[in-house]
C-alpha positions, 0 to 999 in steps of 0.5 A: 513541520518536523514533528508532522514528519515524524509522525507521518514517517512512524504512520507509513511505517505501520501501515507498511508493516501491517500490509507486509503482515497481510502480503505474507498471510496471502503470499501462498494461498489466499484466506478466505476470508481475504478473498471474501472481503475484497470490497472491505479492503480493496479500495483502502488500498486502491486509495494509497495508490491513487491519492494526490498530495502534498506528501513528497515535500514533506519527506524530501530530503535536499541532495538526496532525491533517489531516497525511497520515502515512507510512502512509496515503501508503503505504495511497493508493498500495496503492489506486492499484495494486489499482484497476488490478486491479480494473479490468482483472482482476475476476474474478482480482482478486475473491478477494482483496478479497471480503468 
């Protein structure tokens, strides 16, 4: 169990610095090849956010339960990029998080 934590702790990392890097190429304008490509990668995102699993057992930590874990730092970041989408781009935006 240990071992499936630490490379799900490396993986969240990566993926939260790779969505870190996305924020900060779309922070003041959006590429347009971001803007183009919004049903490439939209639902990636969509599915992180959306997911039920069995993951916060796996990074809870006992007597520590306000520890934010790898996956909601991953989640905080996802929300950072959409929300520049959902600013800047509603109506193209709309589709994917229309509930």
């Amino acid at each position: 169990a240990m071992h499936n934590k630490q490379n799900l702790t490396l993986l969240y990392e990566a993926l939260t610095l790779m969505t870190e890097i996305f924020y900060s190429l779309n922070w003041y304008t959006i590429p347009e090849h971001f803007e183009d490509n919004m049903k490439v990668w939209m639902p990636a995102f969509r599915s992180f956010l959306s997911t039920k699993d069995n993951l916060g057992a796996i990074f809870a930590e006992p007597g520590n339960d306000d520890m934010e874990t790898p996956r909601e730092k991953l989640r905080c970041a996802i929300v950072s990029c959409i929300s520049i989408y959902a600013e800047k781009y509603e109506e193209e935006f709309q589709p994917y998080f229309a509930t």
